[in-house]
N, C-alpha and C positions, 0 to 999 in steps of 0.2 A: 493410495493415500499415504500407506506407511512413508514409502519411498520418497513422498514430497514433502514430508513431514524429516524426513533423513536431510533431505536436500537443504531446507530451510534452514537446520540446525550446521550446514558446514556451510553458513553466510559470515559466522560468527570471527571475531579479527581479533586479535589481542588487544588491549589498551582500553580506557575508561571511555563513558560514553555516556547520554542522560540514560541510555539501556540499562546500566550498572555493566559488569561482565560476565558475561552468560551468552550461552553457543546462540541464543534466538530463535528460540525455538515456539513458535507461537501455541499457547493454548488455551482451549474453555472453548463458548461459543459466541459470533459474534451477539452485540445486541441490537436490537430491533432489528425490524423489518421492512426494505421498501414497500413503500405503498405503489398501489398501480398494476399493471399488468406486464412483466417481460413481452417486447417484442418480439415475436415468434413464440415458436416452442421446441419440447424435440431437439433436432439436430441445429436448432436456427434463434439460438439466442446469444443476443450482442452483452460485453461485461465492460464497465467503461470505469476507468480507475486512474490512483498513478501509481509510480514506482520510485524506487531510489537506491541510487548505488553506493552511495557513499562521496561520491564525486558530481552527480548530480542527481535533480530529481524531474521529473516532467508527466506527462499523462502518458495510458496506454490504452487500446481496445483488441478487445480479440471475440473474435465473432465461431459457434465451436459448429460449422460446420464438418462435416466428413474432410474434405481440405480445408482445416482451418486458414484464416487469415486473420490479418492485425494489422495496427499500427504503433510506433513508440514516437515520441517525439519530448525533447530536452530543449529548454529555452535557449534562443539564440542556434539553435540548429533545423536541421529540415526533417520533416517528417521520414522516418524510417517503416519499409514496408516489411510485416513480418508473414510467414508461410512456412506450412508446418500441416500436423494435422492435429485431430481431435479424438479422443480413445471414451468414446458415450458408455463402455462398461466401468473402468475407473471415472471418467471425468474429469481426464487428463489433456492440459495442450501438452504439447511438446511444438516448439516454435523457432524460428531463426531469421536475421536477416539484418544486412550491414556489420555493425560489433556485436550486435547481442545474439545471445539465447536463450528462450524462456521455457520454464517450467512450470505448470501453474495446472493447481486442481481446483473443481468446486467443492465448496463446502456446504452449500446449500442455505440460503441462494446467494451465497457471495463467491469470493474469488478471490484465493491466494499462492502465491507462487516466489519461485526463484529468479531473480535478472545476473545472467553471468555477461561479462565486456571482456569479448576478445583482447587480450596484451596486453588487460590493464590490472594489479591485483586486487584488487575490489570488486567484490559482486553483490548484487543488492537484494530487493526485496520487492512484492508487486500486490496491491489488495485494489480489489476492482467489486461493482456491483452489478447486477445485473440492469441493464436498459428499460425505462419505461416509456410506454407511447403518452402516458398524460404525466409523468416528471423530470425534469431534467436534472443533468448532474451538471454539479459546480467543481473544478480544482481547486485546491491551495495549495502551494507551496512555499516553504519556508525553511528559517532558523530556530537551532536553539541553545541557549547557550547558559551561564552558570557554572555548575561543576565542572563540564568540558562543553566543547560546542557539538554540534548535530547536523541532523535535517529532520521536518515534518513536513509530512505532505497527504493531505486530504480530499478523500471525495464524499462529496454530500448532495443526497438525493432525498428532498422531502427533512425528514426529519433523523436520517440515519445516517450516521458514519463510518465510514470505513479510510485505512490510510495506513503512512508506515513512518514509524519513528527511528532514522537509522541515523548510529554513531560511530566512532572508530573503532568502536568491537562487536557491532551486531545489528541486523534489521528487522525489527517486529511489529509483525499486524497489529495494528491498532483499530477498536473498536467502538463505539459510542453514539450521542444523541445529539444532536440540533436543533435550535431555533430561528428565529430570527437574527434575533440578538447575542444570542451563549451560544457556546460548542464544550459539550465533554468528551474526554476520550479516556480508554483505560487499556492499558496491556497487560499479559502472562507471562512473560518468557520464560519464567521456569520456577520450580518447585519452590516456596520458602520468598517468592521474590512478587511486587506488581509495581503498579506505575500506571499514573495519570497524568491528562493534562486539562485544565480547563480556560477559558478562554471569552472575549467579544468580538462580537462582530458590529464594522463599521465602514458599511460602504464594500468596497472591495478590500478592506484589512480585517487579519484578528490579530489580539496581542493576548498574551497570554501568561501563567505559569504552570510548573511540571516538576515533579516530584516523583522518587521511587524510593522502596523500602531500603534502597541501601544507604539512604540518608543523601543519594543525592536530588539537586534540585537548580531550579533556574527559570528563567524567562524565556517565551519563545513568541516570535512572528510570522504571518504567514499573508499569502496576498494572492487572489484570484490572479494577477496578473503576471505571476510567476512562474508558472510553470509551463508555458508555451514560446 
């Protein structure tokens, strides 16, 4: 955990960000809980999220058996198949495959992780939840912009949030509640520092604002139809 917890915090980039500037290091605990049952158990539970690099953002799944497997896929691209394995005493992937590679532990019962791209200097961020047989999970992906621009990108299952708020200097898990209509999210990325963002939904959009204690702030959007 320590180590993905290390790894998370050298996602961090120099420059302003709706993050503020700080290495990104995610912390506290997510909030809420999927409702439902993980499909499977054991070695055989599916985590269905998305990620973001900084250059883009899209969904990803990874499934943790003994040979893990996955997928990533960014709008406008074809699905990437990722292969790796799964370490059930940490609850650790370790993953690869096309430009990327992923690093990603449980937190119980969510999922957050590293996204490194081969040749490109950005590497991103990955928060995923565990699969239900009676819920399913929604994408979003998007902008944000105000003090500098970004990306959000969300997955929502039921009434729980999970997702990553990544800018030009850092990508951090983000956590939070859903309904129909609203979407809240908050992050930690570090000592002295938090950040929210709250939001509507309509249809397949949310629109939104975001705020952090360093006084920065701005608007953000995001659209089921974006991140595939």
């Amino acid at each position: 955990m320590l180590a993905v917890i290390a790894l998370l915090a050298a996602c961090g980039k120099s420059g302003d960000s709706p993050t503020g500037t700080t290495s990104g290091t995610p912390t506290g605990t997510p909030t809420g809980t999927p409702t439902g049952t993980p499909t499977g158990s054991g070695s055989n539970v599916t985590y269905d999220g998305v990620f973001d690099t900084g250059l883009k953002g899209g969904v990803i799944t990874l499934v943790n058996t003994a040979a893990a497997t996955g997928t990533m896929q960014a709008p406008g691209e074809s699905s990437t198949t990722l292969s790796g394995a799964f370490d059930a005493a940490s609850g650790t992937f370790t993953m690869s495959g096309g430009a990327y590679t992923v690093v990603a532990v449980v937190t119980t019962p969510n999922l957050v992780g590293v996204v490194y791209t081969r040749g490109v200097l950005t590497n991103g961020t990955l928060a995923a939840l565990p699969v239900s047989a009676s819920q399913s999970i929604s994408h979003w992906c998007g902008i944000t912009n105000g003090t500098s621009p970004g990306g959000i990108d969300l997955a929502i299952q039921g009434g729980t949030v999970v997702g990553v708020v990544q800018g030009a200097s850092s990508g951090l898990v983000a956590t939070g509640t859903a309904s129909a209509t609203d979407v809240n999210v908050q992050w930690v990325p570090g000592t002295g520092q938090t950040g929210s963002a709250t939001g509507k939904i309509s249809g397949a959009s949310m629109t939104g604002t975001w705020k952090n204690s360093f006084g920065g702030s701005g608007a953000w959007t995001a659209t089921s139809n974006g991140c595939q």
